[in-house]
N, CA and C atoms of all chains as a GROMACS GRO file, in nm:
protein
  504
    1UNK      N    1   1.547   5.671  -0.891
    1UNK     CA    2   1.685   5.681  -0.945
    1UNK      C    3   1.710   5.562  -1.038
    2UNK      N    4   1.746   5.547  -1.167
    2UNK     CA    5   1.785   5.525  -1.272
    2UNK      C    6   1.929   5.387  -1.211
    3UNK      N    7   1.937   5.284  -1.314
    3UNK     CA    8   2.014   5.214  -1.284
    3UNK      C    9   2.195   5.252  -1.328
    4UNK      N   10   2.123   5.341  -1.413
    4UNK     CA   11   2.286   5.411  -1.448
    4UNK      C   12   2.331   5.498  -1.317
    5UNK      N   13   2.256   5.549  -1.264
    5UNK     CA   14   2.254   5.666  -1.191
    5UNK      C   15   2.343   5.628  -1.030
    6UNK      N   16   2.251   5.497  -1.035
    6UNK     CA   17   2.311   5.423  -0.907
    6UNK      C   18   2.460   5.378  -0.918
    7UNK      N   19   2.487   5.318  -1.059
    7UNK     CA   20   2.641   5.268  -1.067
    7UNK      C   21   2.745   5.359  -1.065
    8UNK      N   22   2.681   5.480  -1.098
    8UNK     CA   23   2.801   5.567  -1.050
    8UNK      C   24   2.820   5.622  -0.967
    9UNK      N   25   2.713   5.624  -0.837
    9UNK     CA   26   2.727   5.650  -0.681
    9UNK      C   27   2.751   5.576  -0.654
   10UNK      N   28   2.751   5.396  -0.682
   10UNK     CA   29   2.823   5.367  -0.608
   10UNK      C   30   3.030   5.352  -0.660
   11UNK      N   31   3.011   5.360  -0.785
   11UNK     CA   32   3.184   5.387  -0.853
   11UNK      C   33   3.219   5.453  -0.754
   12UNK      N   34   3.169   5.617  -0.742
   12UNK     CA   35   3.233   5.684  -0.686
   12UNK      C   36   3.224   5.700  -0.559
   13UNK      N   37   3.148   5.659  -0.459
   13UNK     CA   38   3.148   5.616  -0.337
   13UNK      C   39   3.293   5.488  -0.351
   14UNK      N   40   3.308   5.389  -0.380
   14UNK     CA   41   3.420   5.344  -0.365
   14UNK      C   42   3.519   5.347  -0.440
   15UNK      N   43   3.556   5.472  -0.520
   15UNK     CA   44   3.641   5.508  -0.572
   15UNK      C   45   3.718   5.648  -0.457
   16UNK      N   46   3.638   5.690  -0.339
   16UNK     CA   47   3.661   5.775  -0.270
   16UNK      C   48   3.720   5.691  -0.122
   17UNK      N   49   3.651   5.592  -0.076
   17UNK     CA   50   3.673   5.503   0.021
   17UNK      C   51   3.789   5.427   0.004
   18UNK      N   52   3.868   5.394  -0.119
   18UNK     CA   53   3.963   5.358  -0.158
   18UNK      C   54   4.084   5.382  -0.068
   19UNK      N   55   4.115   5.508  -0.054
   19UNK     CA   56   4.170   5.587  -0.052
   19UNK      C   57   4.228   5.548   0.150
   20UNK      N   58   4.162   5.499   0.190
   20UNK     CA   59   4.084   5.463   0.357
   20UNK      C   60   4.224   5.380   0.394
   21UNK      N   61   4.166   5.235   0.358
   21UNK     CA   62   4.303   5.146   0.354
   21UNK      C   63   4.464   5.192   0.346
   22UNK      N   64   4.503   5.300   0.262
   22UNK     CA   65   4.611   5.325   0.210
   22UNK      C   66   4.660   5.425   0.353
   23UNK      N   67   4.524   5.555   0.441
   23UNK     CA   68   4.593   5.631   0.511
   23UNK      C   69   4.624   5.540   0.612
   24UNK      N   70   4.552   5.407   0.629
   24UNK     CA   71   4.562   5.350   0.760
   24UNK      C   72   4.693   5.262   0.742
   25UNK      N   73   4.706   5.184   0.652
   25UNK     CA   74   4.806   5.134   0.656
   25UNK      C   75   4.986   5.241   0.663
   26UNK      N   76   4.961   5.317   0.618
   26UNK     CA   77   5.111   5.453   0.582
   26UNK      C   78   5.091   5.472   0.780
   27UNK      N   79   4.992   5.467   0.795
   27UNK     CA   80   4.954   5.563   0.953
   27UNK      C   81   5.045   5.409   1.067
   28UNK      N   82   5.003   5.320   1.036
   28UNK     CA   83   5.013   5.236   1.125
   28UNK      C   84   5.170   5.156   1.096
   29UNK      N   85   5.252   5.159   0.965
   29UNK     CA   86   5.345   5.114   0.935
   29UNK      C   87   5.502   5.219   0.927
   30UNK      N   88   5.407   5.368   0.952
   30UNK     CA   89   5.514   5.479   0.925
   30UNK      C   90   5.629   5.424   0.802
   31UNK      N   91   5.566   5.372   0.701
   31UNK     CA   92   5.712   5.359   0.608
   31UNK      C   93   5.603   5.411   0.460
   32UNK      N   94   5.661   5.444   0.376
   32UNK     CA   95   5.588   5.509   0.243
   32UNK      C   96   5.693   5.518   0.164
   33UNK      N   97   5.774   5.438   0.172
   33UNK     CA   98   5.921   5.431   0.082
   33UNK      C   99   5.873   5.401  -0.098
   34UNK      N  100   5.720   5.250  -0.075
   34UNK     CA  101   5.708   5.229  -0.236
   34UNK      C  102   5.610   5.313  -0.251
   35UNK      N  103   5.555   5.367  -0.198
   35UNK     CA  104   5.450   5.500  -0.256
   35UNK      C  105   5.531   5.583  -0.340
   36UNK      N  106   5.437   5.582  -0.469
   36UNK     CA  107   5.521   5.680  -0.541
   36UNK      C  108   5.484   5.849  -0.528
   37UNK      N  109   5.576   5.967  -0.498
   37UNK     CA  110   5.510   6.066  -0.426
   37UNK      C  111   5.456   6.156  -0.590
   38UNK      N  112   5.518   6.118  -0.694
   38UNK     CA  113   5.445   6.161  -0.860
   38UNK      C  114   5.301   6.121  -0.849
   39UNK      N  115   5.309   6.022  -0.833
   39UNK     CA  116   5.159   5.924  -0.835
   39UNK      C  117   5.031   5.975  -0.736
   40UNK      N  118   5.085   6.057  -0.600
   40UNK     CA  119   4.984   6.094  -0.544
   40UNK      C  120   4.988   6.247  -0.577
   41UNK      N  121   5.082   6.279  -0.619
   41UNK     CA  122   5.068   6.466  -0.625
   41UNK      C  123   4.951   6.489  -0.755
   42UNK      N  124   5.018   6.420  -0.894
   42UNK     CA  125   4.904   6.394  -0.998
   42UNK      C  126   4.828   6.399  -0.930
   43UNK      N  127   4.769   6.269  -0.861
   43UNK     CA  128   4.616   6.259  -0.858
   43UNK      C  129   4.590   6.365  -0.761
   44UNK      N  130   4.651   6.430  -0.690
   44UNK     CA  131   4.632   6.510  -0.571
   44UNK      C  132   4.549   6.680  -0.664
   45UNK      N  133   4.639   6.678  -0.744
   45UNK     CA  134   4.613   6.823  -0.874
   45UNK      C  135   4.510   6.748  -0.938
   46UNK      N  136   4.496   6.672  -0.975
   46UNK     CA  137   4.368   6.589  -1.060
   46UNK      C  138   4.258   6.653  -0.978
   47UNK      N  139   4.245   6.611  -0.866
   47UNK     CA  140   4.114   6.571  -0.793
   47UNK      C  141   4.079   6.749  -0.741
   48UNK      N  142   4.191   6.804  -0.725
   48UNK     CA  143   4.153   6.978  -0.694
   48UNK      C  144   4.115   7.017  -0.790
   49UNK      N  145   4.167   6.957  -0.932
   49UNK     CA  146   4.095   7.018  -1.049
   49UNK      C  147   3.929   6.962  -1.088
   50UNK      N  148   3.912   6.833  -1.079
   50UNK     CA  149   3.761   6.737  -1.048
   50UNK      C  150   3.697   6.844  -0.924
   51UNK      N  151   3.707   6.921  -0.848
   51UNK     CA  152   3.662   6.983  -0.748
   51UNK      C  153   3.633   7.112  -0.782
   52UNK      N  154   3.695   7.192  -0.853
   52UNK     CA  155   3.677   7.297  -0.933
   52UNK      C  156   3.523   7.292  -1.045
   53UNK      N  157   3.585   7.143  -1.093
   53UNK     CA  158   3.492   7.093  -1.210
   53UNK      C  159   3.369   7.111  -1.144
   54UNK      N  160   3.373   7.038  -1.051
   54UNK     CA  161   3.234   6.977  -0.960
   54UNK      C  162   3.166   7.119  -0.936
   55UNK      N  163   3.218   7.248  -0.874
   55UNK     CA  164   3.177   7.320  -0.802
   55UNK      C  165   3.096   7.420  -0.889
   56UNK      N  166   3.205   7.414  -1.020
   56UNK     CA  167   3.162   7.524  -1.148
   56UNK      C  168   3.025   7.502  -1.223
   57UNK      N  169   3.057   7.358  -1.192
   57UNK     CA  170   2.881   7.260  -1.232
   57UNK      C  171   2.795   7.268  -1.123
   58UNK      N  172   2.798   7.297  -0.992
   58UNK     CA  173   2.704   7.301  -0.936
   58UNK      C  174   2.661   7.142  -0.873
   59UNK      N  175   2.781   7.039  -0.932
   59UNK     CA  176   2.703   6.897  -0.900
   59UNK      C  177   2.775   6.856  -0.781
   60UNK      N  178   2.637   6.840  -0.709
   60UNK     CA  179   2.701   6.812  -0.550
   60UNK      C  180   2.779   6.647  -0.531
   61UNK      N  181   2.712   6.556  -0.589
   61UNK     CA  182   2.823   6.409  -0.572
   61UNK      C  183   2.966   6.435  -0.611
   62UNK      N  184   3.037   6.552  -0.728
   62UNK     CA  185   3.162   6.550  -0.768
   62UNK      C  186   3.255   6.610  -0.604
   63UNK      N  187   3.124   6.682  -0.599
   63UNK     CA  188   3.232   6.786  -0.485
   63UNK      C  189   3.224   6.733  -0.358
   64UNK      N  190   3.166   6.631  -0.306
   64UNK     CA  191   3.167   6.581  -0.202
   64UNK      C  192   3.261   6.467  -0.221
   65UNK      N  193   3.270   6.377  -0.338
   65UNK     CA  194   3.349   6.280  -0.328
   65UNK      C  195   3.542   6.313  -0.346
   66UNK      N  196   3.525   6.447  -0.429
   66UNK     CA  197   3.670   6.505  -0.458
   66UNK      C  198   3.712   6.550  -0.342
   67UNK      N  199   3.620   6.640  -0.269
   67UNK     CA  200   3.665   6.714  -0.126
   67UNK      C  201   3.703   6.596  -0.030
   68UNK      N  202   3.636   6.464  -0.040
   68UNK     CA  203   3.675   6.394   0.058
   68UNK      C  204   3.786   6.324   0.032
   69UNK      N  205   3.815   6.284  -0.102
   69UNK     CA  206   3.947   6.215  -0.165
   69UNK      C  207   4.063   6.352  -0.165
   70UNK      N  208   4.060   6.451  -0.169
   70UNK     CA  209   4.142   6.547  -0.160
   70UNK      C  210   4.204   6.524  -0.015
   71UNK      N  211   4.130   6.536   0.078
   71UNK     CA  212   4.190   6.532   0.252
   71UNK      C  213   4.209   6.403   0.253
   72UNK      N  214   4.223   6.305   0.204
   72UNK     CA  215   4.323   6.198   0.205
   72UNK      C  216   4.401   6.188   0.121
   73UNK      N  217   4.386   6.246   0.018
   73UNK     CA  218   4.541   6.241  -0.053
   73UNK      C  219   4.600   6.346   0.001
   74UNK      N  220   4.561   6.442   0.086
   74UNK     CA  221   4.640   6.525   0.164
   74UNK      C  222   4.710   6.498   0.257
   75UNK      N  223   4.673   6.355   0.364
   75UNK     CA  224   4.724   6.277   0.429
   75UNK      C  225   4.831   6.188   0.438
   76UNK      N  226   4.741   6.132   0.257
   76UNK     CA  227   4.884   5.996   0.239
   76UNK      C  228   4.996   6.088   0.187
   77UNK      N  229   5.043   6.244   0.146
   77UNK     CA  230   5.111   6.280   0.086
   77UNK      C  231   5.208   6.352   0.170
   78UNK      N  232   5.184   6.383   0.316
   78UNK     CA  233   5.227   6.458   0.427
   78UNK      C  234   5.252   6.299   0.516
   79UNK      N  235   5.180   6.197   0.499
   79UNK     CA  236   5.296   6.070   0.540
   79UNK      C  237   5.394   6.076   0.442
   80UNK      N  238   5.374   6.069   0.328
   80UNK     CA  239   5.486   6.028   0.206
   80UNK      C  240   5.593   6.105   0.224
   81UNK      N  241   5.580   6.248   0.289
   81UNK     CA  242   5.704   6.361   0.338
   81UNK      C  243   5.718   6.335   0.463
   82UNK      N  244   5.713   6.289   0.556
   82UNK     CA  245   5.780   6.236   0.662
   82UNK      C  246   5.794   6.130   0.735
   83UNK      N  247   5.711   5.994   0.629
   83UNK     CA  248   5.816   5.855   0.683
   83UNK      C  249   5.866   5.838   0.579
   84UNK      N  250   5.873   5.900   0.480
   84UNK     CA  251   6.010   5.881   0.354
   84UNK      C  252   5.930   5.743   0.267
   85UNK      N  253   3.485   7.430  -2.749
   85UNK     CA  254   3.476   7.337  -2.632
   85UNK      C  255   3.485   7.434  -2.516
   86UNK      N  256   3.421   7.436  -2.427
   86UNK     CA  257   3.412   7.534  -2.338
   86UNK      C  258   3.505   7.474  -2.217
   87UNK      N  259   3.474   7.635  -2.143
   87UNK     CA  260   3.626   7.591  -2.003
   87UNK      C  261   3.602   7.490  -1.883
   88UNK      N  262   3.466   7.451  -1.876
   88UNK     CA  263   3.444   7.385  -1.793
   88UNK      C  264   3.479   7.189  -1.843
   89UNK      N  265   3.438   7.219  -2.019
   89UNK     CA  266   3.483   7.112  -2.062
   89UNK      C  267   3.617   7.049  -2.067
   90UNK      N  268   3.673   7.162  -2.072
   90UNK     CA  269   3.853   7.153  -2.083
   90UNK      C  270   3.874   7.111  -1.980
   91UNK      N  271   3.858   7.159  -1.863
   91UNK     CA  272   3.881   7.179  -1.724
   91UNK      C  273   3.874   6.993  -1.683
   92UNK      N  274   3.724   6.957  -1.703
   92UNK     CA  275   3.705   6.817  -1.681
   92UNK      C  276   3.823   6.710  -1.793
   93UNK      N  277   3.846   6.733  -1.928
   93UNK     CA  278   4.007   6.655  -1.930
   93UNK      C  279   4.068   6.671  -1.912
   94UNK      N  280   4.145   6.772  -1.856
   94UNK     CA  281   4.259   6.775  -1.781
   94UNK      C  282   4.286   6.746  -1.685
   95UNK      N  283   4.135   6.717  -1.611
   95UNK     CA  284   4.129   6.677  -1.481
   95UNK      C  285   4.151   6.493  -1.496
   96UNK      N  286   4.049   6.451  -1.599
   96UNK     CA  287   4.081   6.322  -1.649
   96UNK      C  288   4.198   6.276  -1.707
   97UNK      N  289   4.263   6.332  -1.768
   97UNK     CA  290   4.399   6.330  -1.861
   97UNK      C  291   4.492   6.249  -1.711
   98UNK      N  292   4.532   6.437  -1.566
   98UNK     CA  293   4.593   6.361  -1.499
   98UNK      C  294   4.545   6.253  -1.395
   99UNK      N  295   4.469   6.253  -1.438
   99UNK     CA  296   4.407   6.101  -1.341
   99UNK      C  297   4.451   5.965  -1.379
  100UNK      N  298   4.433   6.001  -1.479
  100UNK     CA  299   4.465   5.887  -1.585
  100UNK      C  300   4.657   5.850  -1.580
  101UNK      N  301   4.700   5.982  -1.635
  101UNK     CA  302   4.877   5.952  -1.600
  101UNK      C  303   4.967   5.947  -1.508
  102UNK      N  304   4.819   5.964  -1.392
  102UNK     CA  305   4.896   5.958  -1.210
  102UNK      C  306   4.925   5.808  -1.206
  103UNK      N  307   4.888   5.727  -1.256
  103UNK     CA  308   4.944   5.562  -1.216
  103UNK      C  309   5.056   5.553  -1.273
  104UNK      N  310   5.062   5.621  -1.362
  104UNK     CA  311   5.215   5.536  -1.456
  104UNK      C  312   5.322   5.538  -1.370
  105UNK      N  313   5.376   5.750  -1.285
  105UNK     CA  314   5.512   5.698  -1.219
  105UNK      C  315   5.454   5.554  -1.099
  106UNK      N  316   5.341   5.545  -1.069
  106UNK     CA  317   5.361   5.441  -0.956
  106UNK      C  318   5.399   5.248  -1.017
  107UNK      N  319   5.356   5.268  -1.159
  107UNK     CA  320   5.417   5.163  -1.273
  107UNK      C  321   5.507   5.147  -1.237
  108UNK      N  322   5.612   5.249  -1.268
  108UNK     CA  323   5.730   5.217  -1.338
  108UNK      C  324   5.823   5.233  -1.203
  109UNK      N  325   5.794   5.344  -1.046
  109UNK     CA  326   5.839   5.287  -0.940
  109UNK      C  327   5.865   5.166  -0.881
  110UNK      N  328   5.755   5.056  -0.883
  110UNK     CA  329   5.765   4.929  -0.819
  110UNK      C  330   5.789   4.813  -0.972
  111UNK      N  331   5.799   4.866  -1.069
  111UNK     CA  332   5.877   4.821  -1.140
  111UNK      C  333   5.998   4.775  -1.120
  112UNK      N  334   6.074   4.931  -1.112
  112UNK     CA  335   6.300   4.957  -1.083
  112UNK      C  336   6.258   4.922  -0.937
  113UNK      N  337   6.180   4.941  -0.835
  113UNK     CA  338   6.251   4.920  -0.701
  113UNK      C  339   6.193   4.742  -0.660
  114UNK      N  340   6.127   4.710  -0.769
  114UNK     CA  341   6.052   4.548  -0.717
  114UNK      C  342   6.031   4.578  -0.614
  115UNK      N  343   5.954   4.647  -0.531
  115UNK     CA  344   5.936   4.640  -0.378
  115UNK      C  345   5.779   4.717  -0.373
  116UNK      N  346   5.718   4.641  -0.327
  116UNK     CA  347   5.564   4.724  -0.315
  116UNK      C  348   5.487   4.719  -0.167
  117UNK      N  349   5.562   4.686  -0.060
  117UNK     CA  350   5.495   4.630   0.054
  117UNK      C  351   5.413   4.793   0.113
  118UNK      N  352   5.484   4.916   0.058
  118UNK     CA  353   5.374   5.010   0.110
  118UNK      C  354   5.266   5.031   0.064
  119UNK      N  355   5.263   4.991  -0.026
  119UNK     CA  356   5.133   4.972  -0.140
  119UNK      C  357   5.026   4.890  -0.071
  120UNK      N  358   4.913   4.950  -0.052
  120UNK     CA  359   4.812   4.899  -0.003
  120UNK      C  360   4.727   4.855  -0.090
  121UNK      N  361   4.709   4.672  -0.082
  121UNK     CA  362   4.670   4.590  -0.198
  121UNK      C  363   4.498   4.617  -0.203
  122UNK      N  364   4.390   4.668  -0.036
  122UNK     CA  365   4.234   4.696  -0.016
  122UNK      C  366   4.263   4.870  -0.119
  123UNK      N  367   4.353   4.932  -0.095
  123UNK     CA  368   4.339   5.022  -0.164
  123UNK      C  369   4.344   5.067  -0.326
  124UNK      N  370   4.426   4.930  -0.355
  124UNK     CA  371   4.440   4.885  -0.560
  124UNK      C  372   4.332   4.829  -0.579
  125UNK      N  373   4.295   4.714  -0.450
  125UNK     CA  374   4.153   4.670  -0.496
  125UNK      C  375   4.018   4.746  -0.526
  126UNK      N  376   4.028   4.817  -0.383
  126UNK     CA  377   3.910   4.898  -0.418
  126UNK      C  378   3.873   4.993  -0.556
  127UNK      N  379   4.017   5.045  -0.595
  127UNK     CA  380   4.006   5.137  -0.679
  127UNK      C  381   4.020   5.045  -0.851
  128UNK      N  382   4.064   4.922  -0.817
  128UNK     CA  383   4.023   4.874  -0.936
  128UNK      C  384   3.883   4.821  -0.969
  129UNK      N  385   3.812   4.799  -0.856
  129UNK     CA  386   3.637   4.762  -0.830
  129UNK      C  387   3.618   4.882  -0.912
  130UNK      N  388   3.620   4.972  -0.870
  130UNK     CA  389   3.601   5.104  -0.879
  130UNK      C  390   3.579   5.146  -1.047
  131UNK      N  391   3.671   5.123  -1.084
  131UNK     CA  392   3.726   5.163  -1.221
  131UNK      C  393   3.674   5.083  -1.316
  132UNK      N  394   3.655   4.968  -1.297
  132UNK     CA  395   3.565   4.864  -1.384
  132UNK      C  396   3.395   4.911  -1.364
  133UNK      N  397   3.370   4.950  -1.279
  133UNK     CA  398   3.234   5.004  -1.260
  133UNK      C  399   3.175   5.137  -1.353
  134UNK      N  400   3.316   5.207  -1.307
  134UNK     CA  401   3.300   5.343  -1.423
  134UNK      C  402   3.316   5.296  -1.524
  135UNK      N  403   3.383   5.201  -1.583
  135UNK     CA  404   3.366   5.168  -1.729
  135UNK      C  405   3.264   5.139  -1.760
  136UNK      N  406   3.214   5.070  -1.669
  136UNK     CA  407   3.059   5.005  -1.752
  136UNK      C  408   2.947   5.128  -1.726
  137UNK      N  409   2.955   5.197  -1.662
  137UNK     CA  410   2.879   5.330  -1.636
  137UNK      C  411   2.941   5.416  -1.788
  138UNK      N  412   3.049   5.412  -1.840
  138UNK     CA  413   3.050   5.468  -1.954
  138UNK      C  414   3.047   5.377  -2.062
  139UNK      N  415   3.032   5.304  -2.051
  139UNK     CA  416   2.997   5.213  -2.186
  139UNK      C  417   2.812   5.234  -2.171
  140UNK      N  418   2.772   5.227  -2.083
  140UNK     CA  419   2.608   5.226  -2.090
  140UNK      C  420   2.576   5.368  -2.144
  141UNK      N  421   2.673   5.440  -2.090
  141UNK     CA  422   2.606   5.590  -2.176
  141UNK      C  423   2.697   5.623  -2.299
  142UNK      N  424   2.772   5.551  -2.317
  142UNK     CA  425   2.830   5.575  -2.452
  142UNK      C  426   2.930   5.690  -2.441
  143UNK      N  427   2.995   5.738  -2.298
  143UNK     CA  428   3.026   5.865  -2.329
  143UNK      C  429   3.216   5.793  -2.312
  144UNK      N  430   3.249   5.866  -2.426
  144UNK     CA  431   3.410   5.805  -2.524
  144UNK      C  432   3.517   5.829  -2.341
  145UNK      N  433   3.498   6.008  -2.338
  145UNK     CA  434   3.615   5.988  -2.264
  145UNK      C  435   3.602   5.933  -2.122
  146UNK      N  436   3.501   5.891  -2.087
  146UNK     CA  437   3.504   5.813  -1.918
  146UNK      C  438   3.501   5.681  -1.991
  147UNK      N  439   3.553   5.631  -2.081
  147UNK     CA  440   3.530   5.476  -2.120
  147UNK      C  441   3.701   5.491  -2.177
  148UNK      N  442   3.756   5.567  -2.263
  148UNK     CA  443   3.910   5.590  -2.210
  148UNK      C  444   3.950   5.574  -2.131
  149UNK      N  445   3.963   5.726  -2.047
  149UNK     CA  446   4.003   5.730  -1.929
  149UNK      C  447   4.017   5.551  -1.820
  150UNK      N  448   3.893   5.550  -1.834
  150UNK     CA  449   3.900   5.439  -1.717
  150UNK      C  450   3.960   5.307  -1.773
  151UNK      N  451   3.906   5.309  -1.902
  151UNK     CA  452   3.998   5.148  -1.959
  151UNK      C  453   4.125   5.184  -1.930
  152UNK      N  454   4.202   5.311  -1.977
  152UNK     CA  455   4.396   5.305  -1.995
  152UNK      C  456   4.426   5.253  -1.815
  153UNK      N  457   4.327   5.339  -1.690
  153UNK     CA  458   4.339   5.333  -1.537
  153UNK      C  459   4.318   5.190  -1.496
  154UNK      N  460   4.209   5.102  -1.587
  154UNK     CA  461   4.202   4.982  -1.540
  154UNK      C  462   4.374   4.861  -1.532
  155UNK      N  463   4.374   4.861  -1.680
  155UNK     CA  464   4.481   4.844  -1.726
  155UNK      C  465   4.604   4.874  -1.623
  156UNK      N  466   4.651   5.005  -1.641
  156UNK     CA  467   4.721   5.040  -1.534
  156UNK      C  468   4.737   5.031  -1.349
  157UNK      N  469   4.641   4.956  -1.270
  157UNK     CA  470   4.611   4.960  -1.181
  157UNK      C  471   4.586   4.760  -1.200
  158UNK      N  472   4.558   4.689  -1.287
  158UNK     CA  473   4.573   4.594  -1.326
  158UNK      C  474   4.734   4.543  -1.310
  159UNK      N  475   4.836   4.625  -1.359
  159UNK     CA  476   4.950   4.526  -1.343
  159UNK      C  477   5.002   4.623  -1.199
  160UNK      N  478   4.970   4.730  -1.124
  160UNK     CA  479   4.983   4.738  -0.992
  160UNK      C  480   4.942   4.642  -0.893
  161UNK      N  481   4.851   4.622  -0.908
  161UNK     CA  482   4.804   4.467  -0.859
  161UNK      C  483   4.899   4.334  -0.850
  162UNK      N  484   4.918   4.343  -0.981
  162UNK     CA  485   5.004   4.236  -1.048
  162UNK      C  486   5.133   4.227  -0.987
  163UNK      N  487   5.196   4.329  -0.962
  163UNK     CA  488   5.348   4.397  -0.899
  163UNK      C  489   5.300   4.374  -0.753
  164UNK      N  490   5.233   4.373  -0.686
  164UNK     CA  491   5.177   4.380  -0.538
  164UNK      C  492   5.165   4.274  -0.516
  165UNK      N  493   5.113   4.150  -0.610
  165UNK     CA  494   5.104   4.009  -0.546
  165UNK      C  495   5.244   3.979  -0.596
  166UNK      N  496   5.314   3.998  -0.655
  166UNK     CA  497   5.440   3.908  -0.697
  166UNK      C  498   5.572   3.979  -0.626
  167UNK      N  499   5.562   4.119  -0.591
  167UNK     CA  500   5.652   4.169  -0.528
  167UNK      C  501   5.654   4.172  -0.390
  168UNK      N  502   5.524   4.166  -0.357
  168UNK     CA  503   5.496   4.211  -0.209
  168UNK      C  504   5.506   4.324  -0.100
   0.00000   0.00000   0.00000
């Protein structure tokens, strides 16, 4: 594997893990007042659309890292609707 | 330009304009304490990585995309240490 190849498994390996910190903290503080709920729905439609992308291509790193960033922005967005 | 191509900027487009409402939220409310600072971090690691993953391949719109997100996720940061 190629040195380009690697920097973007690992981008997107922690561009997906990101995501980790944010359910735990909303989970453990129940408040999501400065979360902006624009900011995760975008990226929420972004990343279903990156998943589409991924799937139509056949490339398995898009669709594993979107599918997994999808069920956490599915998370932080269903905290964001009920600790306000 | 085909549909799969389209498909992938639009997917990039809102990726890209999902930070702004969270800009201009902790902007008017100065208040960022739900904001998870491992989760700006990570995703700004993140985003500087994909840049240089698109600067090595030369390809325009993942070297967009991610510069306008760096930038943008840059003064989230910025709002997170000074607002708290």
């Amino acid at each position: 594997m190629d040195f380009i190849t690697i920097l973007g498994l690992v981008a997107a390996t922690l561009s997906t893990l990101a995501f980790i910190p944010q359910v735990i903290q909303t989970w453990q503080t129940k408040s999501a007042k400065d979360l902006s709920f624009a900011m995760f729905f975008l990226m929420f439609t972004a990343t279903a659309l990156w998943l589409v992308y991924g799937l139509m291509l056949s490339a398995l790193p898009i669709i594993v890292a979107n599918g997994t960033i999808l069920v956490l922005l599915g998370v932080i967005l269903y905290f964001k609707l009920i600790y306000k």
